[in-house]
Structures are given as structure tokens and as C-alpha cells.
C-alpha positions as CSV (number, residue, x, y, z in Angstrom):
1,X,22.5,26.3,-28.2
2,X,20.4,23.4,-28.9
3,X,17.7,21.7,-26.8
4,X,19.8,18.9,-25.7
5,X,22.5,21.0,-24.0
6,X,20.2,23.4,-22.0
7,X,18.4,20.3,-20.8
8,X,21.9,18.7,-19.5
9,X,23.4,22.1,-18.2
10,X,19.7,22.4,-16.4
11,X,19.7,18.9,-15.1
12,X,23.6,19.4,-13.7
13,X,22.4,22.6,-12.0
14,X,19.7,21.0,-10.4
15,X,21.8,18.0,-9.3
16,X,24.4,20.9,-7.7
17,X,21.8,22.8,-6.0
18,X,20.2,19.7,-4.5
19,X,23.7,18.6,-3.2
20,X,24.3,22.2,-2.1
21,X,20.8,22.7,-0.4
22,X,21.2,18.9,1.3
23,X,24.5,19.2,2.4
24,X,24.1,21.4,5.9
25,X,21.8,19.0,7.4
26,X,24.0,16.0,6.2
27,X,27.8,17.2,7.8
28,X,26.6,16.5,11.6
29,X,24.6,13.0,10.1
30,X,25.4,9.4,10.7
31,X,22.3,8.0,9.1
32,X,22.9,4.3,9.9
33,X,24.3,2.7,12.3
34,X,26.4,-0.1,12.4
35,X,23.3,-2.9,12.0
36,X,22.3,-1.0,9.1
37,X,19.0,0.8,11.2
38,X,18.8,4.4,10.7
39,X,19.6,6.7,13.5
40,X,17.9,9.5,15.1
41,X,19.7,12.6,13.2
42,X,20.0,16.4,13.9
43,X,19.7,17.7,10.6
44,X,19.8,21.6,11.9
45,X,19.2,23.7,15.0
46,X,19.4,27.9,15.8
47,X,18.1,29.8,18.1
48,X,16.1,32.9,16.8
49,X,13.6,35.6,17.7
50,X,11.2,33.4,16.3
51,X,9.7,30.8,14.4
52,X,7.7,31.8,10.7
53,X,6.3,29.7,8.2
54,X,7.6,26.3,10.1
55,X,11.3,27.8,9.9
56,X,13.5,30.1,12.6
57,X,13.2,33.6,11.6
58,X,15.7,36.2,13.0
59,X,18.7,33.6,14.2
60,X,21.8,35.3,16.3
61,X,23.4,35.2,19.3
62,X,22.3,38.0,20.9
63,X,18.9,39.1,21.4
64,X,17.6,42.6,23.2
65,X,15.6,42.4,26.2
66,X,12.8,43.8,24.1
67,X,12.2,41.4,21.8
68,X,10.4,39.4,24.6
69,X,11.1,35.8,23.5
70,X,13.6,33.6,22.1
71,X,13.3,30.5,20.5
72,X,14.8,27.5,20.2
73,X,14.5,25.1,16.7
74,X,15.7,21.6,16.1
75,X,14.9,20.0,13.0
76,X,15.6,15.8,12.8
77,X,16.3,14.1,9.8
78,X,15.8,10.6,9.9
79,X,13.5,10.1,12.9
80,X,13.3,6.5,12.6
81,X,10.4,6.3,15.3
82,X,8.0,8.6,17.4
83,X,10.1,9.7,20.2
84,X,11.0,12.8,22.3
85,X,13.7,15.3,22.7
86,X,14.2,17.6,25.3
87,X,15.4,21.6,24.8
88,X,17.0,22.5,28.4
89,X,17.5,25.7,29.1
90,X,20.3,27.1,30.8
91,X,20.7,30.9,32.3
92,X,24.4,31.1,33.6
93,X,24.9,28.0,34.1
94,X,21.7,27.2,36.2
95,X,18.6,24.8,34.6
96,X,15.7,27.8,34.5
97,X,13.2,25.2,31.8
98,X,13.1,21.7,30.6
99,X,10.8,21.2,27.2
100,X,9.5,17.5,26.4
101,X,9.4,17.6,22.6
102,X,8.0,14.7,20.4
103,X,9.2,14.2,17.4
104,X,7.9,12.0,14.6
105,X,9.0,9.7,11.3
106,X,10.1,9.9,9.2
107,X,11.4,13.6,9.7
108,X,10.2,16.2,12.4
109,X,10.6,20.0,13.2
110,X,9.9,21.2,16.1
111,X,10.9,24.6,18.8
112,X,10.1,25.4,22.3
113,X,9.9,29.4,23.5
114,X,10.9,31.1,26.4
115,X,9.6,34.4,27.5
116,X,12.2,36.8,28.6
117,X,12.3,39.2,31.4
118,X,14.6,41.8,32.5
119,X,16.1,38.8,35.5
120,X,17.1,37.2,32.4
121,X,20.0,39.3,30.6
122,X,23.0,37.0,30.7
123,X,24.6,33.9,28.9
124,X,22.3,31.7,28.1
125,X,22.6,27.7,26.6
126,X,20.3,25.3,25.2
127,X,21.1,21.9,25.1
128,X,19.4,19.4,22.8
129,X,19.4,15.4,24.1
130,X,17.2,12.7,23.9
131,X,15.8,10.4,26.6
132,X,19.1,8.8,27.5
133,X,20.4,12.2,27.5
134,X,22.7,11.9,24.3
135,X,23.4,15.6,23.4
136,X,23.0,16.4,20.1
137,X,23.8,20.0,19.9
138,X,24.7,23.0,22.0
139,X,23.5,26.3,21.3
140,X,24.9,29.2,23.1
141,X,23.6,33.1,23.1
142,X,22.9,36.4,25.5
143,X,20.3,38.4,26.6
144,X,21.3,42.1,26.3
145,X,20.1,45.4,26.8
């Protein structure tokens, strides 16, 4: 094979992973709006045992009693301003936290914890909104044993 051809079969992998790796955070986007202004976008969110290296480690949707904590991450892509989010927390059915999160342009990660004790097997929720209370996501998951 000449030089030419691994260069092109290199440059159309790259193109296919970058549309492969971008693609999750693009299927729940609508970037702009009508007038053209970008849109505050949830790019991903999971709930996990925790958060390493600015990413959820451990995601699933059930977590043992012992593993003291859960977490909840939500990563916006665009943010077209500073702003704020909320992560409410839900055990069956009843509001038991409410996290103010800021967020910031032109693309934010952030996660709020919650420390669990043994009152706190059950079905859980988090529900991601904004200010106006526009809900972006719902993630569902239980406490066990």
C-alpha cells in the first residue's frame, strides 16, 4: 500500500470515529432554535457510584446500600450562557434534596451526591430542569440491599 491510501483510509477512520464518539450527546440535541440562538443542550446524564477523572464511574441502576453514595452527572453541550440547573431528588415519589447547579459556556459538566442510609432502600428518581423547570432528563434507579 502506498502512502497516499493509508493517509485516506486513516483520515476516513478518524472522520467515523468522531461521528461515532459525537453522536450520543447529539440524538437528545436541538442546538438552535428557531431564531438561529443556540439552546441550552443535555448532551449526557447517568447516575453512578461515582464521579472519577471529571466522568461517572460505576453507572447502573441499582446500587447496594454499602456503597454509601450515589451520584448524579449531567453534562451540557452548548451552554450558551452562565446559568443553573437543578438535580431533584426523589425517594418514592417524595422530594428528599434539591441541588442548585451552575453551569457555564460554552460547555459544562457537573454532579451533585447524595449520601445513602439504610431509610433509603427504595425507588429512587432524579429529575434534571432548569430555572423555568423545563425537564431535560429523568433518571430512574434503587437502593438495595
Amino acid at each position: 500500500m502506498n502512502i497516499r491510501v493509508l493517509t485516506i483510509a486513516w483520515w476516513v477512520t478518524g472522520i467515523w470515529l468522531l461521528s461515532v464518539s459525537t453522536g450520543v450527546c447529539q440524538q437528545n440535541s436541538t442546538a438552535k432554535t428557531g431564531g438561529g440562538e443556540k439552546k441550552l443542550t443535555l448532551g449526557k446524564a447517568a447516575v453512578c457510584e461515582e464521579i472519577r477523572e471529571f466522568a461517572p464511574f460505576r453507572q447502573a441502576v441499582a446500587f447496594s446500600i454499602s456503597v454509601g453514595k450515589v451520584s448524579c452527572y449531567s453534562m451540557f453541550d452548548p451552554v450558551p450562557q452562565r446559568t443553573f440547573i437543578y438535580h431533584s431528588w426523589f425517594h418514592r415519589d417524595k422530594l428528599s434534596t434539591k441541588k442548585k447547579l451552575r453551569l457555564k459556556a460554552p460547555r459544562w459538566a457537573t454532579f451533585s451526591t447524595i449520601q445513602l442510609r439504610q431509610s433509603d432502600k427504595g425507588p429512587w428518581r432524579v429529575v434534571i430542569s432548569d430555572l423555568k423547570g423545563r425537564v431535560f432528563q429523568v433518571l430512574r434507579f434503587s437502593v438495595t440491599d
